[in-house]
VEXVEX-709222 format. One record per residue (C-alpha): x, y, z; residue in one letter. Coordinates in steps of 0.05 Angstrom, whole numbers, plus 5000, padded with zeros to 4 digits. Layout:
# VEXVEX-709222
XYZA;...
# end
This chain:
# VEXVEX-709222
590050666754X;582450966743X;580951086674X;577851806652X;569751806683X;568152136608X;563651586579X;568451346505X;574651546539X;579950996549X;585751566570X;587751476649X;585451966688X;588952496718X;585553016745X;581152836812X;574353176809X;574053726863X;572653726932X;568354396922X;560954036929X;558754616876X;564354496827X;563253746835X;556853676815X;558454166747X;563753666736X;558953056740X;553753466692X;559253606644X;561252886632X;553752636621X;554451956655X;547951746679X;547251646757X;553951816764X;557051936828X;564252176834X;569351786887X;575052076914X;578851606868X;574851926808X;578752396752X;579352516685X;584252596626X;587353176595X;583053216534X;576953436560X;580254156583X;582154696545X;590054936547X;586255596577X;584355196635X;591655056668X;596455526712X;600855866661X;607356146688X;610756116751X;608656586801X;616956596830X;619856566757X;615656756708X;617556156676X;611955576645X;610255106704X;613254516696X;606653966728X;601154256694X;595554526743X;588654716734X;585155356751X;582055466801X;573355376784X;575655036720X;570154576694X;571554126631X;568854236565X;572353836508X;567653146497X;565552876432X;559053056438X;561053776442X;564953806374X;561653796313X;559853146278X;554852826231X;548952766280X;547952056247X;553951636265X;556251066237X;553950376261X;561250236278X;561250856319X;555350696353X;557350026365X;563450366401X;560550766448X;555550286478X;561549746489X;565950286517X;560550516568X;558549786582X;566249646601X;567450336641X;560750316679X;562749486700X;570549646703X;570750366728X;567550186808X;572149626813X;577850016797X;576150666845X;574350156900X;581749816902X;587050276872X;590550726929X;591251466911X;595751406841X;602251706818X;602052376789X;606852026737X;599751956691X;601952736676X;605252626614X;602053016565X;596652586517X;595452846452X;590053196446X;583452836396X;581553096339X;577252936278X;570452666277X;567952096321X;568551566256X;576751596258X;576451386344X;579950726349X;580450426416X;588350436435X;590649736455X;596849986501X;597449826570X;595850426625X;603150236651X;606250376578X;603051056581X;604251266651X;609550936677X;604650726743X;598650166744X;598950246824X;602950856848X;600351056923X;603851816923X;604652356881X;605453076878X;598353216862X;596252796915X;599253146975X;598953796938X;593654006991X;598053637050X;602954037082X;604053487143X;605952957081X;610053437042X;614753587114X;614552927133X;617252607066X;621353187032X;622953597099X;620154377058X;614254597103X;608754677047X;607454486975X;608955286950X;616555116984X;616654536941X;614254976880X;619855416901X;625854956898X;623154586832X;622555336798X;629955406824X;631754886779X;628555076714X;627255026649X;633954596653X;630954076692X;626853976623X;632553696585X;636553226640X;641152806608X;640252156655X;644251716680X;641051126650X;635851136592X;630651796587X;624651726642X;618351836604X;613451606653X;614051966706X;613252746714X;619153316730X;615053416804X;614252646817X;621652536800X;623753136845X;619452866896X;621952116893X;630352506907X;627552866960X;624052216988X;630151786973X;633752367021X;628852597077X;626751827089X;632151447047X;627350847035X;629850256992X;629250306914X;624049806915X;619550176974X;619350766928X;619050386870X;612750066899X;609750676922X;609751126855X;608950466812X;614850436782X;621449986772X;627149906818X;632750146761X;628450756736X;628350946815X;635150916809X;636451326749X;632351876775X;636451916835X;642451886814X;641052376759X;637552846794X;642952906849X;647552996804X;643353566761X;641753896825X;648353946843X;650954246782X;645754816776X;645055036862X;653954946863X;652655546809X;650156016865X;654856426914X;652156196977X;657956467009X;654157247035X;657457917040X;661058217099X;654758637102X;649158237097X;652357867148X;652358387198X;644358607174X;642357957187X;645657767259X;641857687317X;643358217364X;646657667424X;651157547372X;652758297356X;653958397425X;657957917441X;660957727383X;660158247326X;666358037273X;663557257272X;663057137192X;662156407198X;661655837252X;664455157224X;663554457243X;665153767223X;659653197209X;661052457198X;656252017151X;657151307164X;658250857101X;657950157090X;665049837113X;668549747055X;672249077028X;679349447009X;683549457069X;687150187051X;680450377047X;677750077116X;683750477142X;682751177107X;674851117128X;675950867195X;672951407253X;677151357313X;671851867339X;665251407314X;669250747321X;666550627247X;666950677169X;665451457153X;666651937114X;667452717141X;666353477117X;666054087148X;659754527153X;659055237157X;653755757173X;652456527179X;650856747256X;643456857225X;642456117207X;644956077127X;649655497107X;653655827077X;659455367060X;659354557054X;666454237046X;667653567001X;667252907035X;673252657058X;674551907093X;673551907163X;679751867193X;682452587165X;683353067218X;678553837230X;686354127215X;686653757156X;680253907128X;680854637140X;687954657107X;684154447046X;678854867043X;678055557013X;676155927075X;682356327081X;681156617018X;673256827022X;674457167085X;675857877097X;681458147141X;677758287206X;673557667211X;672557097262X;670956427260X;667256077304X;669455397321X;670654807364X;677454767402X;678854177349X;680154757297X;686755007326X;688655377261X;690656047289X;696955977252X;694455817192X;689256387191X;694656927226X;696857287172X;690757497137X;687757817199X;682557387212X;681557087282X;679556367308X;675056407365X;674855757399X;674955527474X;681155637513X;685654967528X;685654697596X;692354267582X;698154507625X;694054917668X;691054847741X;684555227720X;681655807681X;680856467694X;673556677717X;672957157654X;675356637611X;670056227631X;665056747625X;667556807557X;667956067544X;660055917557X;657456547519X;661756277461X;658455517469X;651655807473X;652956117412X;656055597367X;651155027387X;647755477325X;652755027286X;650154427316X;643254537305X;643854737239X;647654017224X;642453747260X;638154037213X;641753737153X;641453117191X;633953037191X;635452867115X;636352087142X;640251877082X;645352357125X;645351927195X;643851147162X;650750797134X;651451037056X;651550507007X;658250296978X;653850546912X;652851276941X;659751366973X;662251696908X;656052156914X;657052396988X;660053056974X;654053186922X;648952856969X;651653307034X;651653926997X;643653836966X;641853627038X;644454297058X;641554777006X;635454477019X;634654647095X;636455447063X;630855317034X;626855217100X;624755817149X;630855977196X;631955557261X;636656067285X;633256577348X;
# end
């Protein structure tokens, strides 16, 4: 990783100098390196800003941001030479400063001219210096013992100004919809209790970043490990603790909408064609890794995917909100099945329809509380349809291939459509349901 561009300072830098040509060239005055020329691998540490110069709180919450972030025009102002100390330093000091500028001026090229954009895991926060120059000591640990990343490619900060690389790896259109979802998770995320030991080395963004990687693109441990230069275990702990973390604190919300907001927020096709529709439900099948048990071979087995899966039932508003997300169940278990043990019958209202697939034949189950299933007539035992039933029939398709798109949706989380690891298939049901409250999270697909 670069080291700070201040001549004396051995931190790793963090914060790239500015693409502003202006506020670029007050940067390169303020550090007072002769013939200096900032790269776009160039960046400097904490200390030489003033707490003043970061993003304070949250402009969703209110809350402290969790990455710090500088202001905008900031231009950095703590050095040594700008605190007051005996203007006749000690030879040792002297001695100092020459080597260290010697060493960064030789080093500090190299170092921009190989090393890939680094890991916004450098932000942890460095202690600020004070005292006079005489009490510097040159610190003797290794840049990966303070940040956690020698060689790490992406980072928050790097695609900050990328909305193409934040869709692309985390599926939210724009960094402020990444802002958005992390400020939906704190201050708790803060104080995680992990699944293995605490990670230290790598910031709250970076580590939401590497779940929403691990889901949107579900690379291998050791491609992300590689690519935020890190290990392959503390990949792994952030994962599975974040996962788990996120589920906890979103499975808090009531997703689940009013009768009325509903109704404000339907399309008008659907009010006119189908006004009482509360919810349109589907079933989606994750394929997992076939597993060695034979009872459980046979309780995973898809006769509908002629494979390993395991199966839940998805559910959205007509104006595109998932609005339900049923546990994981193996693959073989039937749409009756799953809808016998869900809680639909019980968070909808007498008067409502669902809108289904002619696999969820579970009028009688749904009979006595007044609420209708409205799914495409059976063919079985009969020569043909009626012409107004068929009518019927295709305005109803054109309406729940909403569902369909919507699980689509979800799908474009990958980890969703490759086979699930015999070490996630106890996550599924937590894993499905993130996947899902992330695409609420994205603008509405629904016309």
């Amino acid at each position: 990783m670069p080291l700070c561009a201040v001549p004396g300072c051995a931190n790793p830098g963090v914060h790239l100098f500015p693409k502003d040509p202006t506020l670029k060239k007050k940067w390169e005055k303020a550090i007072r390196r002769k013939n200096f020329v900032a790269t776009q691998h160039s960046r400097l540490c904490r200390n030489h800003f003033q707490e003043s110069d970061y993003v304070g709180e949250s402009a969703y919450t209110g809350h402290p941001q969790i990455c710090k972030f500088l202001k905008k025009g900031t231009v950095p102002s703590i050095f040594p030479w700008s605190t007051q100390v005996s203007t006749t330093p000690t030879s040792r000091t002297s001695r100092y400063m020459k080597r260290s500028r010697r060493i960064l001026d030789f080093i500090q090229p190299s170092v921009e001219e190989s090393v890939p954009e680094p890991s916004s895991s450098a932000e942890i926060e460095i202690s600020t210096i004070e005292g006079p120059i005489e009490d510097f000591t040159p610190k003797t640990v290794s840049v990966s013992t303070q940040c956690g990343s020698s060689f790490g490619i992406l980072s928050l900060e790097a695609m900050r100004g990328n909305p193409q690389a934040i869709h692309f790896y985390t599926g939210l259109e724009k960094y402020e919809k990444f802002m958005l979802v992390l400020d939906t998770l704190s201050p708790m995320c803060n104080n995680l209790n992990y699944r293995g030991s605490k990670v230290i080395n790598v910031c709250i963004g970076d580590q939401l970043l590497i779940t929403l990687i691990k889901l949107r693109r579900y690379m291998p441990d050791f491609e992300l490990a590689f690519l935020f230069g890190i290990s392959q275990t503390t990949v792994a702990n952030i994962f599975v603790t974040w996962i788990n973390f996120m589920y906890e604190i979103w499975s808090l919300i009531n997703i689940w909408p009013s009768k009325e907001l509903v109704q404000y927020y339907m399309p008008e096709s659907f009010k006119r064609g189908f006004p009482n529709t509360r919810i349109i439900v589907d079933t989606t099948e994750i394929p997992i890794t076939r597993p060695g048990n034979p009872v459980a071979q046979q309780v995973t087995f898809s006769s509908y995917k002629h494979q390993n899966t395991v199966k839940a039932m998805i559910g959205a508003t007509p104006g595109g909100l998932i609005s339900y997300v049923s546990e994981c169940y193996g693959g073989s278990v039937s749409d009756r099945q799953i809808i016998e043990r869900s809680k639909l019958i019980n968070m909808c209202d007498s008067g409502d329809s669902i809108m289904a697939d002619r696999g969820f034949n579970v009028q009688d189950i749904f009979a006595s509380r007044d609420i209708t299933i409205n799914i495409p007539m059976f063919l079985k035992g009969k020569t043909q349809l009626p012409g107004v039933r068929i009518i019927q029939d295709r305005k109803l398709a054109s309406k729940r291939v909403h569902i369909e798109r919507i699980i689509g949706l979800a799908k474009s989380y990958k980890i969703l459509k490759s086979e699930l690891s015999p070490y996630y298939v106890p996550l599924a049901s937590r894993i499905l349901f993130v996947c899902a409250m992330a695409c609420n999270f994205r603008e509405s697909i629904m016309k």
